[in-house]
N, C-alpha and C positions, 0 to 999 in steps of 0.2 A: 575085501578086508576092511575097506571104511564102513560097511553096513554093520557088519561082523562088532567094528568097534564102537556104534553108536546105539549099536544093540544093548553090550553090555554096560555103555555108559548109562541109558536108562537104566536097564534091571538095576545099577546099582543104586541110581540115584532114588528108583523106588523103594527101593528095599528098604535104605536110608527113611523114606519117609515113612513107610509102615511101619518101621520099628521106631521110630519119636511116637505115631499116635497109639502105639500099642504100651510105650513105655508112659505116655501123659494121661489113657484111660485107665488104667492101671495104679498109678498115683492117685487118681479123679479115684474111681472108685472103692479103691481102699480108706482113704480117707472116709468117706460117704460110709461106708460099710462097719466100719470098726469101731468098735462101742466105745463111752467113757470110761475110763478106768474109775474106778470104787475111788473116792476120797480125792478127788480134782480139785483143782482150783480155777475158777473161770479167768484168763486174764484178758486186760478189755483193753488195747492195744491200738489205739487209730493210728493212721500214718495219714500225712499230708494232711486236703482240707477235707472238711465234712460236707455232704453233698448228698440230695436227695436222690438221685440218680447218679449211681460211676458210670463212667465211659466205659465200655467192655474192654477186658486185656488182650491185646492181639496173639493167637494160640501158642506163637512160641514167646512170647511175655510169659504164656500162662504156664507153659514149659520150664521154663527158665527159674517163677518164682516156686515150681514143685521141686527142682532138683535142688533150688538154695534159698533154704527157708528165713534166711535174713533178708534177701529182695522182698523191699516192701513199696506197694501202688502207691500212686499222689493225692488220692484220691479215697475217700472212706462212707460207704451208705450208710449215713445214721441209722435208718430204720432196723439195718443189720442186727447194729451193736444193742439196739433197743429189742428185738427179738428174742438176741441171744441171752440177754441180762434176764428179763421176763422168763424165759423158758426155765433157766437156771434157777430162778428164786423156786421153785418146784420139782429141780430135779436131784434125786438122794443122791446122785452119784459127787455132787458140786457140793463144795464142803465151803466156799467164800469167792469173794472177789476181790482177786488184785489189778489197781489201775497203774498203766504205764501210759502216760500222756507224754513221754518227750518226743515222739516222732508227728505231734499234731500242730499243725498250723493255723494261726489267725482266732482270732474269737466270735465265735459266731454265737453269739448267747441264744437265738432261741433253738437251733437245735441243741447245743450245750442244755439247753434246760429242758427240753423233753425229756433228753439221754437219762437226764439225774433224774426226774419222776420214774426212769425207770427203774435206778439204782434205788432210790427210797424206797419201793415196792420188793427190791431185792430184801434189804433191811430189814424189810418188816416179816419177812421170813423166819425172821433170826439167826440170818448167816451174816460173818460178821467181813466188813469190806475195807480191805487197805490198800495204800497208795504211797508209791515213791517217786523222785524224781531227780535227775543231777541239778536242777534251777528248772524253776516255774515260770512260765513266761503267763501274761495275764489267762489267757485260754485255758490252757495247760491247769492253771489255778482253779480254773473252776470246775474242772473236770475232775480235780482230784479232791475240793472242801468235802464232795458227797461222801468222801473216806469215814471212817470209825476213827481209822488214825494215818494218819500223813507225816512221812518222812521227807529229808531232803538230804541231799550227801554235801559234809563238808566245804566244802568250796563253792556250793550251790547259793541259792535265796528265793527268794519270791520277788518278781518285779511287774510291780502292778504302775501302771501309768495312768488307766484315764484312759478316755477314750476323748478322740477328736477328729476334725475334717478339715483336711486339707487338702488345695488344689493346686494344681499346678498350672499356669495361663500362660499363655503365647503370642498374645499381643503384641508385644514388642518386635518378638522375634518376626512376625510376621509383615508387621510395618517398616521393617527391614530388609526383609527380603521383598517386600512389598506384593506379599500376596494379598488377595479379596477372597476374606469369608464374606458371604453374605447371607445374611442367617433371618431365618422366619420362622415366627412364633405366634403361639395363643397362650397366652399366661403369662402375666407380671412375673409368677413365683417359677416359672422352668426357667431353673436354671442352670441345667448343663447344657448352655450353648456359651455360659460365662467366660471359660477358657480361653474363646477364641475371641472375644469381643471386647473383654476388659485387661487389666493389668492386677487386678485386688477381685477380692469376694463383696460382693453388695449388697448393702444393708439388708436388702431382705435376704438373701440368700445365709448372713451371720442368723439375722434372728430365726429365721424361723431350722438352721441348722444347729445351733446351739440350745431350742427347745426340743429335739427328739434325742440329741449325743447326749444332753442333761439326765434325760427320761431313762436313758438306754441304760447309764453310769449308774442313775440312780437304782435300778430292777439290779443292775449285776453286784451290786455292793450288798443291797437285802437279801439277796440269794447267798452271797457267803457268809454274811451275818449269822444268819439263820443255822448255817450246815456247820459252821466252828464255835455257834454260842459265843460269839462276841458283841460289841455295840457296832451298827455304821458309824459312827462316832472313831473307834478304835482304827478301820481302815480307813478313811477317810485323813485321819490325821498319819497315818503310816505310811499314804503317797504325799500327801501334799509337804511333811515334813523329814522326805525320807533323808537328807544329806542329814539331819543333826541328829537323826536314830543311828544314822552309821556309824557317824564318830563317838558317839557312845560307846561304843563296840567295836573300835578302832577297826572298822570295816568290814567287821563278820556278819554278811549278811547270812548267813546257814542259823547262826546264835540269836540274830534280831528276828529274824521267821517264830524262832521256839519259842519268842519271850514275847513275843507280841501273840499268842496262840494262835499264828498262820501255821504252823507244822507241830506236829507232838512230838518228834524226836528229831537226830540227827545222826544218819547211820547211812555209810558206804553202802553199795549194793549188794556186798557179801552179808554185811550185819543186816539188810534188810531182810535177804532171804532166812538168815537163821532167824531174825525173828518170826517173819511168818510161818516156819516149821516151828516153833517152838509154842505160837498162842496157836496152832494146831495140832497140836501133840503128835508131830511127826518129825521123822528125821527129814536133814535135806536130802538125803538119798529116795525118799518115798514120798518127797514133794514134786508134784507133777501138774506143770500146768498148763492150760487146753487154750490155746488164742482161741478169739469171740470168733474169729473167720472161720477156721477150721469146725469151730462148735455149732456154728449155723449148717454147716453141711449135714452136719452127724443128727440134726434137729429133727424128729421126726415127722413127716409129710401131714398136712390136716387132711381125712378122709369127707367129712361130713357133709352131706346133701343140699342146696340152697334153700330156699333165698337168701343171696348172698348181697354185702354192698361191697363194689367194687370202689378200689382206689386206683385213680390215674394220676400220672405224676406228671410234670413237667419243669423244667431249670430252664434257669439260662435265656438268651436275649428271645424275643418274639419274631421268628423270619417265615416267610413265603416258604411252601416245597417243604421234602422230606429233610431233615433234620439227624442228626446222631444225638445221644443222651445231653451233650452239652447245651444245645439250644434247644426251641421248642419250634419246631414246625409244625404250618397250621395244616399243614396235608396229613404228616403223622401223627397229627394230636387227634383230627376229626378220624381217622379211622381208629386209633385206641376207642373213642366215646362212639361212634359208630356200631363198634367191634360188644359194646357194653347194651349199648339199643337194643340189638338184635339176639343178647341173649336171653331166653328165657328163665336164668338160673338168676339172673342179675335185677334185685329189686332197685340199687340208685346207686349213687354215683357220688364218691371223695373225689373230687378234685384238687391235688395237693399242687400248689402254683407257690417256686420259690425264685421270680423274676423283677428283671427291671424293667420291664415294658420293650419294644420293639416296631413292628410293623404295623401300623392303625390296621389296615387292611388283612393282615393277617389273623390279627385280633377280633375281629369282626365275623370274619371267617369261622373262628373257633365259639367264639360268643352264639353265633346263628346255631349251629352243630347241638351247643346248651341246650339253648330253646326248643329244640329237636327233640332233645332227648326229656325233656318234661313233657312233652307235649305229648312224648310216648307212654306217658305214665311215670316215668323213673325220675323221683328226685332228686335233686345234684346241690351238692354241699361245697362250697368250696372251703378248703382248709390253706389261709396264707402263712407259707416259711417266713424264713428271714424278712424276704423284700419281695411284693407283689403291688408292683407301681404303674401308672400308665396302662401301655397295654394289658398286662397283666389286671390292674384292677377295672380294666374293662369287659376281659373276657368274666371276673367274678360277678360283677354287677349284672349279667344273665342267669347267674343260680335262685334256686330258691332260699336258700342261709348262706351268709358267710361266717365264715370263724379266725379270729384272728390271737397271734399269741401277743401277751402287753407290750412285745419286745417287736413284732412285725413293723417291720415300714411301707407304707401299703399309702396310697392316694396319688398323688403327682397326675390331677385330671388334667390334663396339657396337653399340647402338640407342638411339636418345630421339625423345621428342617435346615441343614448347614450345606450349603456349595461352594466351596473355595474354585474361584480363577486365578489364572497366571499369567492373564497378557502386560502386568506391568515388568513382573519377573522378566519374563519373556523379552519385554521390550528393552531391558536394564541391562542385558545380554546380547542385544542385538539381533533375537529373531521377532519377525513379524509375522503376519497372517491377514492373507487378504484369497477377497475370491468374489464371487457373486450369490447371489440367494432369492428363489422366489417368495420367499416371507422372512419378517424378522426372528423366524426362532428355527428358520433351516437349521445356525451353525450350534443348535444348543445341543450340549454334551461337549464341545471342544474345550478342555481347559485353557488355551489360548487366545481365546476369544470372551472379552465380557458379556458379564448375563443383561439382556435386554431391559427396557423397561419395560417391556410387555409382560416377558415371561416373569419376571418381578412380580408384576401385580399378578398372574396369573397364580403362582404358586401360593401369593397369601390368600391369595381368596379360596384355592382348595384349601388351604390349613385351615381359614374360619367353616369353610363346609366341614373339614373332619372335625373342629372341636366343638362345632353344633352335636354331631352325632354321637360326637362319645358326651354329652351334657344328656341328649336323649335318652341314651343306652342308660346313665346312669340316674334321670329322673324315672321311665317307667323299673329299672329293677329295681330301685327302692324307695319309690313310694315318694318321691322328692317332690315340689314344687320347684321353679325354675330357680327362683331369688333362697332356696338352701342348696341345691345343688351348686348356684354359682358361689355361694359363701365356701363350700369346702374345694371350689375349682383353681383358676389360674396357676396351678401346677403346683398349691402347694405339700409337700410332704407330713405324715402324721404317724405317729407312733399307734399301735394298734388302740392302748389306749384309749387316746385321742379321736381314733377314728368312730370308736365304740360310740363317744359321747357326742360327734356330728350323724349317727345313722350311717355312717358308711358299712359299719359291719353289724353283725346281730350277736355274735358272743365272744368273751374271751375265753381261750382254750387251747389244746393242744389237737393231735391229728385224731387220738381216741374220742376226745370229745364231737370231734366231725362227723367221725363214725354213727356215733351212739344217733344222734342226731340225726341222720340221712336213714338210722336204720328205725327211727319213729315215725318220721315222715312216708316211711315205705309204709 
C-alpha cells in the first residue's frame, strides 16, 4: 500500500509539472508566434534598473509573470528596449510610441542617452512619440523629454535635484567598537577605502568628485534642453529656485512642469489615453498597445550569413570563477571571448564593459584572453557603459580602440586592499587568543589575531607590484610614456570626456559606434 501511494504521489506530482511546462511553452510560444496587430502602438515600459545584462528569471518567475502580466522584473536590458524601438521606427504595423517611465529606477544617463538616440531615429520615421507619468522623478524625466509631447497627472510634477555624492564612513563607529581596518593602497586619488579610514570626504576625493557630478549635471541638463526646446538656463534656475516657483503656484507642481515647458499638458491617465486615440484617429476601444518586451519576442530572427562582429557584454564587479549575469567572471568572460576566437563566422569583438573594477588578477586574466584574441586576427573594440573603472579599464586597455560615452566614468588606475581585525573588540569582551606558530604569518586569516608587521609590508609590496602592472598594461595599450600614464593614474576618476582628452580612450560614442568600428578594423 505505501509503494502503491508513493507511486501515485509521484504520477501526480509529475503530472503537475508537465502541465506548468506545457501551460509556460505555450504562453512562450504564442507570444513569439502571433503577429502585431495592424495600427499598434509600441509602449516602452522599463521597470526597475536598466542593465546591460538581466539576471535570467527563475522558470516559475517566468511562470508566474505570463499568467500575471502586471508582474514586472527589477531589472530592464536596455539593449532590448533599443532593439525594440529601432525595429518599430520601420515596422507599418507600429503606428507611435508611448513611454511609461514610472516603474524605472535611478538615473543612469548613459544608457538613458543611447535609449533616446534610439527614440530620435524612431522620430525621424515620422511616427509621432508620447509620454505620461503620475510625477517624474529625475530618470523617469529624461526618458520621457525624448516625447513629441509629455504629460503629467494632476497631483504629479517633475523633480529634478542635481546630482551628487555622498558617502557614508564608519570611522567612528569603528573606533568604538575598536575594530582595525587596515587598508593598503597605490593612489593618492582611490578613494574608496575613505569610509573606513576617515570621518569626512578629502579634499581630493571633493575635488576631483565634484569635477565628473559637474560634467555628468552638465550632459543631462543639455540633453533636456535640447528635447523640450528650452534654455539650460531655464532648468537650471527650476531646480536651484524650486521652493519660490512653488509658491508661485501655491504648490502645484503638475501647473509649474506646464509653465516651465517640462511637460505640455496635464491629464489623468484616462485623459491621456483619450488623447493618444484621438491625435491617432482611433477609438480607445481599437487602441492597442504591444509592451517593448513582448515586441522583442514577436521581432523577427536576422537570417544573414557572417562575417559577423560579435558583442560580449559584462556588468557588475570583477571576480575569479564562473559568475551569473550580475558580476563578470574571468573564467566566464574568457570562454564568451574564447567561444568568439574560435569562430570562423566571427570577424572582431564589441566588448561592452559596464563595471567598477574588481579582482587585479582576475582582470588580468581576461585582459590576456584580449590579447589572444587579436593575436588571432580579430579586432576587439571595447565599448564603456556607465562605469568601466579600475579593473574594468584594465581589461580595456588590451583592446585595440576604446569607446567611451561623454557621460562614462571610466579610469580609477589604482589598487588597494582593506582587512579589518578584532582582537581589540575581542579583548574589550573578554576573549583572547593565544597559541603557538612556526612563522609570523601562521595565524594570518584569524580576525582575532592582529595583522603582523611582516604580513603588513608583505601585502604593500604586492599592491606596488600590481600597480606597476596595471601602469604597464596601460602604457603598452595606449601608447603611454610612463610620466602620462602616471599623470592620468593614482586612482583618479574621469568622465569619458575627460578621459578622451588624457588618451585614455580613442572615441566618444555609443555601442553602434563600437560596432561600426570593430567592423572597419575587421
Amino acid at each position: 500500500i505505501w509503494q502503491v501511494l508513493n507511486w501515485l504521489r509521484r504520477m501526480v506530482a509529475n503530472m503537475i509539472f508537465v502541465a506548468l511546462v506545457v501551460i509556460l511553452l505555450a504562453a512562450v510560444l504564442a507570444e513569439r508566434t502571433s503577429p502585431v496587430a495592424p495600427r499598434s502602438v509600441l509602449e516602452l515600459h522599463p521597470s526597475g534598473r536598466l542593465v546591460e545584462e538581466a539576471q535570467p528569471l527563475h522558470p516559475f518567475d517566468t511562470l508566474a509573470n505570463q499568467m500575471d502580466k502586471s508582474s514586472l522584473p527589477g531589472e530592464t536590458k536596455v539593449q532590448d528596449m533599443i532593439n525594440a524601438v529601432l525595429s518599430a521606427a520601420t515596422d507599418p504595423n507600429i503606428l507611435a510610441l508611448s513611454i511609461d517611465a514610472s516603474d524605472m529606477r535611478g538615473c543612469d544617463t548613459t544608457k538613458l542617452l543611447d535609449l533616446g538616440a534610439a527614440i530620435r531615429t524612431f522620430k525621424h520615421s515620422g511616427k509621432p512619440v508620447f509620454a505620461h507619468g503620475a510625477a517624474f522623478t529625475q530618470g523617469q524625466y529624461l526618458l520621457a523629454s525624448y516625447a513629441d509631447h509629455v504629460s503629467v497627472s494632476p497631483l504629479g510634477g517633475v523633480a529634478l535635484t542635481g546630482f551628487g555624492l555622498f558617502q557614508t564612513y564608519f570611522k567612528g563607529l569603528l573606533d568604538k567598537t575598536q575594530v582595525n581596518f587596515h587598508i593598503f593602497r597605490v593612489g593618492d586619488h582611490k578613494t574608496a577605502v575613505e569610509p573606513f579610514t576617515r570621518h569626512d570626504m578629502s579634499a581630493e576625493a571633493k575635488e576631483d568628485g565634484l569635477i565628473w557630478v559637474s560634467q555628468l549635471w552638465q550632459t543631462y541638463v543639455r540633453e533636456i534642453a535640447v528635447n523640450r526646446s528650452i534654455s539650460p538656463d531655464t532648468l537650471s534656475n527650476y531646480v536651484q529656485h524650486i521652493d519660490q516657483h512653488l509658491a508661485q503656484v501655491q504648490g502645484n507642481a503638475a501647473l509649474l512642469a506646464q509653465q516651465t515647458s517640462l511637460v505640455d499638458a496635464v491629464y489623468t491617465t484616462e485623459q491621456y489615453t483619450q488623447a493618444l486615440a484621438d491625435k491617432l484617429e482611433l477609438s480607445q476601444d481599437d487602441l492597442t498597445l504591444i509592451p517593448s518586451h513582448e515586441y522583442v519576442r514577436k521581432m523577427p530572427t536576422q537570417t544573414s550569413t557572417g562575417p559577423y562582429v560579435a558583442i560580449v557584454r559584462g556588468r557588475g564587479a570583477i571576480m575569479p570563477g564562473m559568475r551569473d549575469e550580475s558580476m563578470i567572471g574571468s573564467t566566464t568572460m574568457i570562454e564568451r571571448l574564447r567561444q568568439a576566437k574560435n569562430d570562423p563566422d566571427i570577424a572582431a569583438v564589441v566588448l561592452r564593459l559596464d563595471s567598477p573594477g574588481g579582482s587585479a588578477t582576475a582582470s588580468e586574466d581576461i585582459a590576456l584572453e584580449v590579447t589572444a584574441l587579436r593575436k588571432a586576427g580579430k579586432p576587439v573594440v571595447v565599448s564603456m557603459g556607465t562605469l568601466a573603472a579600475s579593473g574594468a579599464y584594465w581589461i580595456a586597455a588590451a583592446a585595440d580602440r576604446i569607446v567611451a560615452a561623454p557621460s562614462t566614468l571610466t579610469g580609477s588606475i589604482g589598487i588597494f586592499a582593506a582587512l579589518p581585525t578584532f582582537e581589540n573588540t575581542a579583548q574589550a569582551w573578554g576573549i583572547t587568543t593565544d597559541g603557538v606558530a612556526t612563522s609570523p604569518l601562521a595565524g594570518l586569516g584569524n580576525p582575532l589575531l592582529p595583522l603582523p608587521p611582516v604580513a603588513q609590508a608583505s601585502l604593500q609590496q604586492l599592491l606596488e607590484f600590481g600597480y606597476s602592472a596595471f601602469l604597464e598594461r596601460v602604457m603598452q595599450g595606449r601608447g603611454l610614456s610612463l610620466e602620462q600614464a602616471e599623470a592620468s593614474a593614482q586612482g583618479r576618476v574621469f568622465t569619458g570626456q575627460q578621459a578622451l582628452e588624457r588618451k585614455l580612450v580613442d572615441h566618444l560614442g555609443d555601442l553602434n559606434q563600437a560596432v561600426h568600428i570593430a567592423g572597419e578594423l575587421a
